[in-house]
PDB file of N, CA, C and O in Angstrom:
ATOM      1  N   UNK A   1     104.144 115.200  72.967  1.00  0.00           N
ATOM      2  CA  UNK A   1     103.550 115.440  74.266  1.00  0.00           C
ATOM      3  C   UNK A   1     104.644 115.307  75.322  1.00  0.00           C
ATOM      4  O   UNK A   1     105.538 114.534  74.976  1.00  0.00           O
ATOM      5  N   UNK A   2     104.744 115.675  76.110  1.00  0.00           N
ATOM      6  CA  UNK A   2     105.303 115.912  77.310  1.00  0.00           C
ATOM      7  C   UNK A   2     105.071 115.147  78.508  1.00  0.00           C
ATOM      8  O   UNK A   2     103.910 115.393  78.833  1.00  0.00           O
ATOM      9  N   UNK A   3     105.548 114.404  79.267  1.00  0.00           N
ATOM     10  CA  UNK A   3     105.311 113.715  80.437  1.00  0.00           C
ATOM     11  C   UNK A   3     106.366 114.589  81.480  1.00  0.00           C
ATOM     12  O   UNK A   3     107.547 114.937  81.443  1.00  0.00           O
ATOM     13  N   UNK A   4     105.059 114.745  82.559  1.00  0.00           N
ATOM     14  CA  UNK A   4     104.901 116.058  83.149  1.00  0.00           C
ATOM     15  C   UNK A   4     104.422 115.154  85.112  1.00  0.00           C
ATOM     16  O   UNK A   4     103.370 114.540  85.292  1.00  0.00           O
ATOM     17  N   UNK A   5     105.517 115.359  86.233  1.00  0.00           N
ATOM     18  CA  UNK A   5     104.889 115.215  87.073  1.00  0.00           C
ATOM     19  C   UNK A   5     104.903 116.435  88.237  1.00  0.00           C
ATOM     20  O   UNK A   5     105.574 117.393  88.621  1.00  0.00           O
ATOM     21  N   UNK A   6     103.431 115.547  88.564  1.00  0.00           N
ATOM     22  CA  UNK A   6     102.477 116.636  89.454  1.00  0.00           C
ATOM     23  C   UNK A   6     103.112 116.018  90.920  1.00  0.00           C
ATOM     24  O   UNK A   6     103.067 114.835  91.256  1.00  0.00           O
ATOM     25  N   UNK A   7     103.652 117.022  91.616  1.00  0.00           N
ATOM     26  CA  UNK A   7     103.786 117.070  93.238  1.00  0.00           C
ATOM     27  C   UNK A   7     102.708 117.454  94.235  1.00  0.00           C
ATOM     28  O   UNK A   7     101.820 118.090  93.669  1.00  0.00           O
ATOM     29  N   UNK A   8     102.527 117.308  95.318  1.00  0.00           N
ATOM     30  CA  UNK A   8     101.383 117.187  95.670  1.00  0.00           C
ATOM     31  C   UNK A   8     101.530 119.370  96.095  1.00  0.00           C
ATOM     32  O   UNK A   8     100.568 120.131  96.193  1.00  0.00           O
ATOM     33  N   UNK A   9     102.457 119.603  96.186  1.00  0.00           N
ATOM     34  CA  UNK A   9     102.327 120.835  96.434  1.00  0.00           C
ATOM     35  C   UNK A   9     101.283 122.159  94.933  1.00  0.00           C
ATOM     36  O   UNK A   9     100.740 123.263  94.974  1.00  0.00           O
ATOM     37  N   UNK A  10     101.541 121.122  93.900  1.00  0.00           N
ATOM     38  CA  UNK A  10     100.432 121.485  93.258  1.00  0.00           C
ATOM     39  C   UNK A  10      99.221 121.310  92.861  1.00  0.00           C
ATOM     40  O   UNK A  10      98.511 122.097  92.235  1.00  0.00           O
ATOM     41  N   UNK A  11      98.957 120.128  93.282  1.00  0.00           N
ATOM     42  CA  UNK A  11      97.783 119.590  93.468  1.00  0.00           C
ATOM     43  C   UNK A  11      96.864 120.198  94.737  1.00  0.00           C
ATOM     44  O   UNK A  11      95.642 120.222  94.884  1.00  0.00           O
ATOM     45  N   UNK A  12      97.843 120.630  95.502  1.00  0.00           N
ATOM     46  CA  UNK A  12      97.071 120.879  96.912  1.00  0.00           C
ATOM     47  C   UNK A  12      95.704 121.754  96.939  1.00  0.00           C
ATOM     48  O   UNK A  12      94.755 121.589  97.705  1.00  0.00           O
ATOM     49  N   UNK A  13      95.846 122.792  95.842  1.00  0.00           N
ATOM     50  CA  UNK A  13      95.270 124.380  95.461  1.00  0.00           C
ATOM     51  C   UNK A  13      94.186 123.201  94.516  1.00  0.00           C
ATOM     52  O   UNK A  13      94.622 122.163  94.019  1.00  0.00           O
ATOM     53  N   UNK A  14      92.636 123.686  94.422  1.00  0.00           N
ATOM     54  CA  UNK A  14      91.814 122.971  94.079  1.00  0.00           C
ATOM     55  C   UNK A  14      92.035 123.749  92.696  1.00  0.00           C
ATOM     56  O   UNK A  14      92.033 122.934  91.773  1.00  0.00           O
ATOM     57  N   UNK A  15      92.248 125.217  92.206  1.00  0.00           N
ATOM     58  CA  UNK A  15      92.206 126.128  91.527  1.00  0.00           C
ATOM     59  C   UNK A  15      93.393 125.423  90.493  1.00  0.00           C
ATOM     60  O   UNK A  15      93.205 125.289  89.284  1.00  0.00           O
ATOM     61  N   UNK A  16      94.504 125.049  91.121  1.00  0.00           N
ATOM     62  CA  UNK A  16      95.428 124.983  90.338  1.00  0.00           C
ATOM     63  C   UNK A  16      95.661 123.606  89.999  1.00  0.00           C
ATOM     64  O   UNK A  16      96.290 123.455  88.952  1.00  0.00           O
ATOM     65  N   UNK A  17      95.265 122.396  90.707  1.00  0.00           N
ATOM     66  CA  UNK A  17      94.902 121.389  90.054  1.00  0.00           C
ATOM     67  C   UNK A  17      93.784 121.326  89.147  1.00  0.00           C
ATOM     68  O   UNK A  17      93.981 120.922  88.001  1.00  0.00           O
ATOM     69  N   UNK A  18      92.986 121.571  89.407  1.00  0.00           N
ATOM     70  CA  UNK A  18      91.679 122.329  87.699  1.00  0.00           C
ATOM     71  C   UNK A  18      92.769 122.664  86.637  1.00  0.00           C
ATOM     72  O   UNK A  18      92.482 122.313  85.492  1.00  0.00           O
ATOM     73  N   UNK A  19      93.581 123.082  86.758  1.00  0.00           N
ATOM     74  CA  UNK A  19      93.874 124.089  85.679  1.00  0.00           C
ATOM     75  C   UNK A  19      94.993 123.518  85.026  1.00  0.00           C
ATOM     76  O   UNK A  19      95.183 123.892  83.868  1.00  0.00           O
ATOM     77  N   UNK A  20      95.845 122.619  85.560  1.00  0.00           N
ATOM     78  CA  UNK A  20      96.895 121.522  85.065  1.00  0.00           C
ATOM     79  C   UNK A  20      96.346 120.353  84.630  1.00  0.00           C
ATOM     80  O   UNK A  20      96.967 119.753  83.752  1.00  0.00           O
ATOM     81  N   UNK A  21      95.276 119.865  85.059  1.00  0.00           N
ATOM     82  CA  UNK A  21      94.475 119.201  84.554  1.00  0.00           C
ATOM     83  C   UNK A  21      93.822 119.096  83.444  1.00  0.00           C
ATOM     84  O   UNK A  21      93.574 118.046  82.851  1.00  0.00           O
ATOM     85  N   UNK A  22      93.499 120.272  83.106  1.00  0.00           N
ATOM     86  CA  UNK A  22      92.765 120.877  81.663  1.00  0.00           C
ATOM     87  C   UNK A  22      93.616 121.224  80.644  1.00  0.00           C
ATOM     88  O   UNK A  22      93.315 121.394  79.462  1.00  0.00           O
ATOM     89  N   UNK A  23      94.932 121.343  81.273  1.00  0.00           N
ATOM     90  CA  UNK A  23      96.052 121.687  80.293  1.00  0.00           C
ATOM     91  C   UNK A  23      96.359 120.454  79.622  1.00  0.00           C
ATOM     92  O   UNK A  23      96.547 120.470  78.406  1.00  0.00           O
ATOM     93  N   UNK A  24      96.450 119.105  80.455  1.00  0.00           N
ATOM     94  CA  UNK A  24      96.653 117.771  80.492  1.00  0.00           C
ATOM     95  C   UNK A  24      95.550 117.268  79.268  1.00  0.00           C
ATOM     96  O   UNK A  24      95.933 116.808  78.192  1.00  0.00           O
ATOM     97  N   UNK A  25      94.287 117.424  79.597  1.00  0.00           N
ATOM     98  CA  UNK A  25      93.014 117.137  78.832  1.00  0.00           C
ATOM     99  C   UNK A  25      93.218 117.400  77.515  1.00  0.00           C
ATOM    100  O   UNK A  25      92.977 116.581  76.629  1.00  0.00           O
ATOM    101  N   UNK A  26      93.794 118.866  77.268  1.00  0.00           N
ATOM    102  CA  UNK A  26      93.711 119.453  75.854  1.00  0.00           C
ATOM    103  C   UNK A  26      94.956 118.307  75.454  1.00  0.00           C
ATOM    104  O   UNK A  26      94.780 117.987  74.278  1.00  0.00           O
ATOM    105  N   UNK A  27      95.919 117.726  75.926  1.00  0.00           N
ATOM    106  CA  UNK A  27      96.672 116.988  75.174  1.00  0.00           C
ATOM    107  C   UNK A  27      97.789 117.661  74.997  1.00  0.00           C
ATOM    108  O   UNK A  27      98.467 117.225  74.066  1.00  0.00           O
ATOM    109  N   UNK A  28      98.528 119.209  75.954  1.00  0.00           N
ATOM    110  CA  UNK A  28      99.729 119.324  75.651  1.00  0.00           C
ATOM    111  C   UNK A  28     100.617 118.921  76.664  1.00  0.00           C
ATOM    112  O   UNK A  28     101.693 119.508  76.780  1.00  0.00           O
ATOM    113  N   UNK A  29     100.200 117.670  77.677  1.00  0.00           N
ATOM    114  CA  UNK A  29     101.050 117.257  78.492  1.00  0.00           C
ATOM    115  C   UNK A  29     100.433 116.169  78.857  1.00  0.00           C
ATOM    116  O   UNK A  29      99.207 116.148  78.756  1.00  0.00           O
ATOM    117  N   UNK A  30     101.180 114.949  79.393  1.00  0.00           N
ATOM    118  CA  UNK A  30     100.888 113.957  79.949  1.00  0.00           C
ATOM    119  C   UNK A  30     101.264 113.792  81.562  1.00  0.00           C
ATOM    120  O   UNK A  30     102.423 113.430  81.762  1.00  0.00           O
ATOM    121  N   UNK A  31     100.588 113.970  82.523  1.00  0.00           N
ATOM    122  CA  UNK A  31     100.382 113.997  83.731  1.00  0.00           C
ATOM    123  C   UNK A  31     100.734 112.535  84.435  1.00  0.00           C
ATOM    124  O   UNK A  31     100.232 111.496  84.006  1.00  0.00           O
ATOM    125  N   UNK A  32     101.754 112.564  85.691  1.00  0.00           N
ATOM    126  CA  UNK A  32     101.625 111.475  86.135  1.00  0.00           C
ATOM    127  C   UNK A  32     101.658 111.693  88.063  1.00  0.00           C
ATOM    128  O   UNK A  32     101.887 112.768  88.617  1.00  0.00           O
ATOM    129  N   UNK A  33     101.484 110.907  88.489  1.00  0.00           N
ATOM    130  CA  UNK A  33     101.553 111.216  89.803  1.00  0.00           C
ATOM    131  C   UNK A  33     101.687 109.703  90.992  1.00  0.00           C
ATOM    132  O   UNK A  33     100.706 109.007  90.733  1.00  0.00           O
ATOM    133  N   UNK A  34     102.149 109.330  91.618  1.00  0.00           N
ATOM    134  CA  UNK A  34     102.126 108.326  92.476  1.00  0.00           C
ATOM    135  C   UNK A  34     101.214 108.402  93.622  1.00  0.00           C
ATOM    136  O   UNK A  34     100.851 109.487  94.076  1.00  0.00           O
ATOM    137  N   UNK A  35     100.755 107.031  94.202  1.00  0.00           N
ATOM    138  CA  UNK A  35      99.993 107.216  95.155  1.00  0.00           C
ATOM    139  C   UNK A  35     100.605 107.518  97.091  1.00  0.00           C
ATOM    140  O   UNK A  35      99.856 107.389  98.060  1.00  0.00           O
ATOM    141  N   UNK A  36     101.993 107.894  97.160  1.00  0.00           N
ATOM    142  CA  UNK A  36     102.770 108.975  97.466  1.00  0.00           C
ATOM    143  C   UNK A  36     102.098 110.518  97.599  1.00  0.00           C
ATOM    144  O   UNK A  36     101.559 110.976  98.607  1.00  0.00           O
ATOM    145  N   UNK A  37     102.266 111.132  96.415  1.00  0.00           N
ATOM    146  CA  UNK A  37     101.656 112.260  95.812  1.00  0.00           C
ATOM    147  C   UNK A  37     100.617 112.283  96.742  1.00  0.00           C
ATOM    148  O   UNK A  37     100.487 112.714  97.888  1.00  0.00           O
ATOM    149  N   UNK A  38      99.805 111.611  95.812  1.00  0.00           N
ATOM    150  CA  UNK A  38      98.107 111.403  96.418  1.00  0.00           C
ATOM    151  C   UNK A  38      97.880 111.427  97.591  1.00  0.00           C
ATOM    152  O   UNK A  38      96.782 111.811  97.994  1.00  0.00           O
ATOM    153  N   UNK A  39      98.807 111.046  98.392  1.00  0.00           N
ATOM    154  CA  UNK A  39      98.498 110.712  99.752  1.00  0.00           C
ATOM    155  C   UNK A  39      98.626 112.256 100.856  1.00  0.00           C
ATOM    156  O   UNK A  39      97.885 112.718 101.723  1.00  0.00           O
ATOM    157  N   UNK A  40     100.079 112.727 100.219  1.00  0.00           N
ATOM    158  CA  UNK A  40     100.683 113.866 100.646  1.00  0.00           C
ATOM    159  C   UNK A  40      99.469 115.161  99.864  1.00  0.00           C
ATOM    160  O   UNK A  40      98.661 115.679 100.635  1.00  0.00           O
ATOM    161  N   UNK A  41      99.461 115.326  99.269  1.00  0.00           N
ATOM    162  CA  UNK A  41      98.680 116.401  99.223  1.00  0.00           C
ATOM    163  C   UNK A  41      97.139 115.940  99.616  1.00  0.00           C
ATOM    164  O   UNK A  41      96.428 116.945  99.615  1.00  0.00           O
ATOM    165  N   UNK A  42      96.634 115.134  99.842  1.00  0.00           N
ATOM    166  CA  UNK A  42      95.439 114.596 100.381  1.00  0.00           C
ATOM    167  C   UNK A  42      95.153 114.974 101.986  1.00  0.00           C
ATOM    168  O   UNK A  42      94.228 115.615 102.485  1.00  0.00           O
ATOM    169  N   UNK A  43      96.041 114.475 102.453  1.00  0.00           N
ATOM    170  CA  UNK A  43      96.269 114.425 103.940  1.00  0.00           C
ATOM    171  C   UNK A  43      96.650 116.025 103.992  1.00  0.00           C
ATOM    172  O   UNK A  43      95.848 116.718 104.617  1.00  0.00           O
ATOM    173  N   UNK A  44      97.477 116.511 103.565  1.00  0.00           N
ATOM    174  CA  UNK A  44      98.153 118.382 103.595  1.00  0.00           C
ATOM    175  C   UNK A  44      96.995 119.582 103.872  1.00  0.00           C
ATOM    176  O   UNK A  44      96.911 120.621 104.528  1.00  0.00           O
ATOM    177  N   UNK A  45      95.933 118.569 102.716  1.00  0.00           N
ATOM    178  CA  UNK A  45      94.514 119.387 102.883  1.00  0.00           C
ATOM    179  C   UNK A  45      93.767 119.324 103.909  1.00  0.00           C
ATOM    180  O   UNK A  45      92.899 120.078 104.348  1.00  0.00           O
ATOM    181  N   UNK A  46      94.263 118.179 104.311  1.00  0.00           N
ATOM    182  CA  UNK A  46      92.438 117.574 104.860  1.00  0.00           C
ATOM    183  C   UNK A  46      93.031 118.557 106.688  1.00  0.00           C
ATOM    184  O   UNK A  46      92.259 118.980 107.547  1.00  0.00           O
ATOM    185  N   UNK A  47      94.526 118.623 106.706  1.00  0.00           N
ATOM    186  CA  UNK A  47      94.744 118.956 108.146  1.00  0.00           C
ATOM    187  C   UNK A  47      94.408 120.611 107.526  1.00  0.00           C
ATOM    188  O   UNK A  47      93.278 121.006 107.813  1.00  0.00           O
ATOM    189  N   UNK A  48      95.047 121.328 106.932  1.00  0.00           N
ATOM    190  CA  UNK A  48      94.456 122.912 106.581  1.00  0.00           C
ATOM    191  C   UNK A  48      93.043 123.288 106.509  1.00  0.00           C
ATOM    192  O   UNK A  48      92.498 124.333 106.864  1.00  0.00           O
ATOM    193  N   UNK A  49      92.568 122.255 105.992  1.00  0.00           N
ATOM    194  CA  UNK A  49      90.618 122.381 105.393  1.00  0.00           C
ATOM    195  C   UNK A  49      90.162 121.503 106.687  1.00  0.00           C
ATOM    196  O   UNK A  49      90.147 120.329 106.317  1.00  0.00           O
ATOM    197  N   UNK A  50      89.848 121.586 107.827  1.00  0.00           N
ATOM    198  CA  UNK A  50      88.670 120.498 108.438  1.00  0.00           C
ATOM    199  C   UNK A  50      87.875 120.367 107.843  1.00  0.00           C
ATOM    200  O   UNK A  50      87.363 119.260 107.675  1.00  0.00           O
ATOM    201  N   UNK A  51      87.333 121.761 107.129  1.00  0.00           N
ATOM    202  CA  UNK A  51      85.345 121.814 106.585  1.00  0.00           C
ATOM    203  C   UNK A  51      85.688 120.686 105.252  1.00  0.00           C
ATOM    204  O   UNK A  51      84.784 119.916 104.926  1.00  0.00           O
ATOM    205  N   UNK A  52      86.968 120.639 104.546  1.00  0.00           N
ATOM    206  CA  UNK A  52      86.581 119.581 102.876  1.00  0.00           C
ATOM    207  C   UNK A  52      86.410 117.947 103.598  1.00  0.00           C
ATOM    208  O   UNK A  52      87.023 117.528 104.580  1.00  0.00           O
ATOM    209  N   UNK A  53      85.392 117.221 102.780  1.00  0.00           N
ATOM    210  CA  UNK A  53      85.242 116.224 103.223  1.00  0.00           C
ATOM    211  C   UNK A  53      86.387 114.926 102.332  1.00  0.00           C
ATOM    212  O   UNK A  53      86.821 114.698 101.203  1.00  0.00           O
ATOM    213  N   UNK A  54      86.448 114.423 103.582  1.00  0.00           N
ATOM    214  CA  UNK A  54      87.442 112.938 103.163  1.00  0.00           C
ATOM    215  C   UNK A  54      86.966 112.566 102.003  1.00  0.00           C
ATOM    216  O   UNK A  54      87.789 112.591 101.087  1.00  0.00           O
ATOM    217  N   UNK A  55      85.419 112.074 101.626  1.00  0.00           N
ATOM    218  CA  UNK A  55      84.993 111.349 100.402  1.00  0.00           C
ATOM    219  C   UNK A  55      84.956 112.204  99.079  1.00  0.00           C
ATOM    220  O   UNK A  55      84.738 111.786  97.942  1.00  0.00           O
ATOM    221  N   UNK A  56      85.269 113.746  99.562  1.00  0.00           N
ATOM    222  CA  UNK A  56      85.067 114.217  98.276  1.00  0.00           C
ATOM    223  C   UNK A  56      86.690 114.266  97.411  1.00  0.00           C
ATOM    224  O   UNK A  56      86.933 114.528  96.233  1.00  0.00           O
ATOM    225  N   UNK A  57      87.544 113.926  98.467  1.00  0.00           N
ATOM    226  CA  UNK A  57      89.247 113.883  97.745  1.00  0.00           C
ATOM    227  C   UNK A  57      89.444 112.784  97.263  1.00  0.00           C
ATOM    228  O   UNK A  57      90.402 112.492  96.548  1.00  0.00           O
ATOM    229  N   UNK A  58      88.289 111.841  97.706  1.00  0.00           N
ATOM    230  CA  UNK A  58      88.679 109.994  97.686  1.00  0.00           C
ATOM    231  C   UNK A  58      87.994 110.178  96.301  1.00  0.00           C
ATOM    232  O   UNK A  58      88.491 109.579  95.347  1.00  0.00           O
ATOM    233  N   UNK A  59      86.807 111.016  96.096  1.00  0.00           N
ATOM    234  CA  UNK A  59      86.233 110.868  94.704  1.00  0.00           C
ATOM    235  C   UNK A  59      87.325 111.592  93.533  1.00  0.00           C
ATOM    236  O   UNK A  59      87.460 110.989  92.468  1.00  0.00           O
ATOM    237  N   UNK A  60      87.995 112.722  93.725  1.00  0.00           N
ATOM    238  CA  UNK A  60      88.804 113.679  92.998  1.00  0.00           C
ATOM    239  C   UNK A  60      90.017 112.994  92.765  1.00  0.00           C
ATOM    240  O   UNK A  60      90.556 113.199  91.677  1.00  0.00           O
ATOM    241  N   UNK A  61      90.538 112.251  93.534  1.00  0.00           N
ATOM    242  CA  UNK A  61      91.274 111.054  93.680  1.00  0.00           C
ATOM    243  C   UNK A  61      91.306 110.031  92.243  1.00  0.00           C
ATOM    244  O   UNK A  61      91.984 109.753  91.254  1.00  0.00           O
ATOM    245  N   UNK A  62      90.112 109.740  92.910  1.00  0.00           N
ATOM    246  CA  UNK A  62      89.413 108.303  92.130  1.00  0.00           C
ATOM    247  C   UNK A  62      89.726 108.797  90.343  1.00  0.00           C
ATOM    248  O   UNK A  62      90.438 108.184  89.548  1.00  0.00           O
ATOM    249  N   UNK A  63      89.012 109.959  90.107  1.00  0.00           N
ATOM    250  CA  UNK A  63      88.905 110.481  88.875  1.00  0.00           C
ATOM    251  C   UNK A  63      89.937 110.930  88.396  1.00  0.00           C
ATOM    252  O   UNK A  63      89.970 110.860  87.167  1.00  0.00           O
ATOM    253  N   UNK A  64      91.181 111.559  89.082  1.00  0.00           N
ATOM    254  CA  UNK A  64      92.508 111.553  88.547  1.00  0.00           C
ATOM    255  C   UNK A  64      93.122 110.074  88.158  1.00  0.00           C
ATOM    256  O   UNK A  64      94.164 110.323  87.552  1.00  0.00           O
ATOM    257  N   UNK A  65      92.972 108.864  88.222  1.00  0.00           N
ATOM    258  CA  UNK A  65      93.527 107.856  88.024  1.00  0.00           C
ATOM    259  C   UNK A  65      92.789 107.087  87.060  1.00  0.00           C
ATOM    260  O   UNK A  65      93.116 105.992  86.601  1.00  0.00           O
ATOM    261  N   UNK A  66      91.960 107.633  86.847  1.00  0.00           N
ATOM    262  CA  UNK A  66      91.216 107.277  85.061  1.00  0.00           C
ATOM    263  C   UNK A  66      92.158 107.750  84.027  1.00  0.00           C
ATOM    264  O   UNK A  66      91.881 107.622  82.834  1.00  0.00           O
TER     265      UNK A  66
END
């Protein structure tokens, strides 16, 4: 397996974090990310998106760190 990190510039795209994620899931990479990361592509969105809500990144968040 592969240990593989995620920048927030790819995380940013909801499409393309799904999809590195699932790549991650199947087990041909191991994903890591700091709460750095998290913060920067969190905040990147939230100023581009007004309409996405704060609690729903804090939940998408939450569930990446399981």
């Amino acid at each position: 397996m592969i240990d593989v990190v995620y920048g927030a510039c790819v995380l940013h795209s909801g499409s393309l974090r799904d999809l590195l994620l699932n790549i991650a899931e199947m087990g041909l990479i191991r994903p890591h990310w700091s709460n750095e990361i998290h913060d920067e592509w969190i905040g990147s969105l939230l100023r581009r998106r007004p309409d996405v809500r704060c609690e729903s990144l804090d939940r998408t968040r939450h569930l990446m760190d399981m």
